[in-house]
N, C-alpha and C positions, 0 to 999 in steps of 0.2 A: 504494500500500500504506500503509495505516495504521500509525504509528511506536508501536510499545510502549513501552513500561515496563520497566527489566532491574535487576536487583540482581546485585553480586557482592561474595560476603564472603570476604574473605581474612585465612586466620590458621592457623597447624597447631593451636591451641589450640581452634578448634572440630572441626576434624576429628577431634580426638584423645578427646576430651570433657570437659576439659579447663573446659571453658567451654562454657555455650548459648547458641548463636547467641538476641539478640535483635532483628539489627536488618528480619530479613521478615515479623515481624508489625508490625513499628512503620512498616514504608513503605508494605506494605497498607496498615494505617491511613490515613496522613498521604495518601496516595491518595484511597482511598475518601472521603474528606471530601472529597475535589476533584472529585466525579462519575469520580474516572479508578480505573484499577485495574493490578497487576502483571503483568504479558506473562511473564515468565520469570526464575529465578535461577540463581547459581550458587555452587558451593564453589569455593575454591581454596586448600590449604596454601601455605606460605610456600617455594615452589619455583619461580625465577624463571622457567624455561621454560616452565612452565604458568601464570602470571600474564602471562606476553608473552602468549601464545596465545588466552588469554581474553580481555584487554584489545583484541588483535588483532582477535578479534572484533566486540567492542564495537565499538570505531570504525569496521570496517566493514559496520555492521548497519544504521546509520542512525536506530537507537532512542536514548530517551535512557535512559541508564545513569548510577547512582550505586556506586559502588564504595567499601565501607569497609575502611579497616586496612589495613598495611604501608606508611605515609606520613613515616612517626616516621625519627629518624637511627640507630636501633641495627643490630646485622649481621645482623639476622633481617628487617627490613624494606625490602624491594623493590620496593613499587609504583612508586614514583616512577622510578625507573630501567627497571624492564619498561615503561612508560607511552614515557618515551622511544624505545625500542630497539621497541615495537609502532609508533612513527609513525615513527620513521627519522630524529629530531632527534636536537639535541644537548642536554645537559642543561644550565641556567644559575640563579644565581641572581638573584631577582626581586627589583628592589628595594625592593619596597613591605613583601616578605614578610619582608626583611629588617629594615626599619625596626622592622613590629612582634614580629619577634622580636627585636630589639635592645632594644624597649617591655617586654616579657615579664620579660626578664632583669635590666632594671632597677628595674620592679613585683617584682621577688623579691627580688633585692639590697637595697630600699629595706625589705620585709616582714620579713626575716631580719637587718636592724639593720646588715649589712656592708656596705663597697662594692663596686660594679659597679668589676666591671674586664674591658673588651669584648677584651684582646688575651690572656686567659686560656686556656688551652686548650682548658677547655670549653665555655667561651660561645663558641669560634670554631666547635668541632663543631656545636654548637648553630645555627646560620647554615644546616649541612644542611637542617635540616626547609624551608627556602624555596628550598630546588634542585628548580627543576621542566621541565618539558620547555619546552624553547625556544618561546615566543607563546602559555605559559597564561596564565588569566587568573585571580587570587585568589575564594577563596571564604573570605569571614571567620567566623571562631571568635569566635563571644560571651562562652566559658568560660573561654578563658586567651589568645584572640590572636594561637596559632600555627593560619597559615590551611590551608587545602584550596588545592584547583584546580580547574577546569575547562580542558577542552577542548576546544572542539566541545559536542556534547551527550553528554560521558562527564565525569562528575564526581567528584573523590575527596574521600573526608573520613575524617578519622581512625575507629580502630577501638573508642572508648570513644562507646557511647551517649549522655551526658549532653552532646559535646561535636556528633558527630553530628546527632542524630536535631534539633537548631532549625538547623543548616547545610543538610542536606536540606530541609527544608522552607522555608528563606528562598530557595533557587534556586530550588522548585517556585512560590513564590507572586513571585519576580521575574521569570522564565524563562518561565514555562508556564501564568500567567493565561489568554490566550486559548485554550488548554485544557480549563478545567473543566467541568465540565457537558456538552461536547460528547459525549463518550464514556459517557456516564450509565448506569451498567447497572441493568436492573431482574430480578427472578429471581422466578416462579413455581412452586411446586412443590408434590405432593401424595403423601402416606407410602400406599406400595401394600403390601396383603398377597397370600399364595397365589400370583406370579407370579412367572418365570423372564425375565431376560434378556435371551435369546434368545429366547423367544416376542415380547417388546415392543420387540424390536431393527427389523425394519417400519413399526413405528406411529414411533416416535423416528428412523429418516432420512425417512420421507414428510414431516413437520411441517421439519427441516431444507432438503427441498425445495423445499416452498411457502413456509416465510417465511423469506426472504434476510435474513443479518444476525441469525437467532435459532442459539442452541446450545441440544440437549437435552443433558440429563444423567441419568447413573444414578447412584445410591449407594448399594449395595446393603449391609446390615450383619445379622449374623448374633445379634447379645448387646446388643442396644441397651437399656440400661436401662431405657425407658419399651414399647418399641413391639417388642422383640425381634426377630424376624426379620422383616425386610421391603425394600422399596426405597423411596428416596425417590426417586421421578420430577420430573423440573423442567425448566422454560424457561429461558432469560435473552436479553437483551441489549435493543435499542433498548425503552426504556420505550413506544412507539408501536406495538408491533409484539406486544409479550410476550399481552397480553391475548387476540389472535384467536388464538396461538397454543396457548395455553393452554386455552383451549374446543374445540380441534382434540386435544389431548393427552386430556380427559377425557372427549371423545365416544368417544375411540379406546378409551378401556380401559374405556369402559364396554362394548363389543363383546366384552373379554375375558372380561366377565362379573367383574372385578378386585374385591377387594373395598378402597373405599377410605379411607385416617383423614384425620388433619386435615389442610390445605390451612396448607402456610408461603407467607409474601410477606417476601421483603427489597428 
């Protein structure tokens, strides 16, 4: 089985609406540029029994997964502990993640003109953010130095995009080089009018039939600004493959008699 791609974002702040979610368009993205593409997401509020259960999953899916938010030390932040208590470790801190947030605190101390004093109570709270589940391994922060984790192939990073979204993408082009391009999706598709669904439901699993490794698609929209009612019918997957499949799609609706507009290629 082929390992996907997973996102889970955790926070009650986007459940709530509080906040929009940005970070599954930006990993689409940073994807996409790698020939790969997202398998699956998910939501999770900041409710530890459903962030164990998640993460649970994660790890045993076998995908790799990116998981942002709830990594930070305040009471609303949980990853790090449901992360644990999904693998059945213990929690400790890492000394490396220690060093630079000890680096952090004195890069602030030094900025803000006062001194560092590490036996304070907050810069010892502060030592939290490097409590991670027993044999992770750092994933370093460019923006301020407090790191992430990985585990296997589920990896966390904090819930602020600017510090995320170049942490995601230094594991994908460290980790998952021998990845890119392998999975390369190609997508043909042609804007149909006058058809139902269901009549082109047939012609769309026969073309799944015969070529292994192709998915059609419908999308069907009613107020399209340009094209108004209609379906876009489409191919995708192996760039090798989309082609015959796609002349198989419009011999077919030509039989419908379909009437059809312009032909998208991504």
């Amino acid at each position: 089985m082929t390992r996907a791609f997973g996102l889970i974002v955790v926070g009650d702040e986007i459940l709530s609406g509080k906040r929009a979610d940005k970070h599954m368009a930006k990993v689409i993205e940073l994807l996409a540029a790698r020939g790969l593409q997202l398998g699956w997401a998910e939501y999770v509020g900041d409710e530890p029994a459903r962030i164990t259960a998640a993460l649970a999953r994660a790890f045993a899916s076998g995908d790799i997964v990116f998981s942002t938010g709830g990594i930070g030390a305040t009471p609303d932040d949980h990853t790090r502990q449901c992360a644990a208590q999904a693998l059945g470790v213990p929690l400790a801190l890492h000394p490396k993640a220690e060093m630079l947030i000890r680096e952090r605190m004195q890069d602030t101390a030094r900025e803000q003109g006062v001194p560092y004093e590490p036996d304070r109570s907050d810069n010892v709270h502060r030592l939290n953010m490097g409590v991670f589940p027993q044999g992770a391994a750092l994933i370093l922060n460019p923006y301020n130095k407090i790191p992430g984790f990985s585990v296997g192939d589920v990896h966390f990073v904090p819930g602020f995009p600017v510090m995320a979204w170049p942490m995601i993408e230094s594991v994908l082009d460290s980790r998952y080089a021998d990845l890119f391009t392998r999975n390369a999706v190609a997508e043909k598709s042609v804007i149909v009018f006058g058809a139902m669904e269901a009549t082109l439901t047939p012609l769309m699993q026969a073309i799944e039939a015969t070529h292994v490794g192709i998915k059609v698609f419908s999308l069907p929209s009613v107020d399209h600004p340009e094209y108004g009612r209609h379906i876009e019918l489409g191919v995708k997957g192996d760039p090798g493959r989309v082609d015959a499949a796609y002349v198989q799609l419009i011999e077919g609706l030509h039989t419908f008699d379909a009437k059809l507009g312009p032909e998208l290629v991504r």
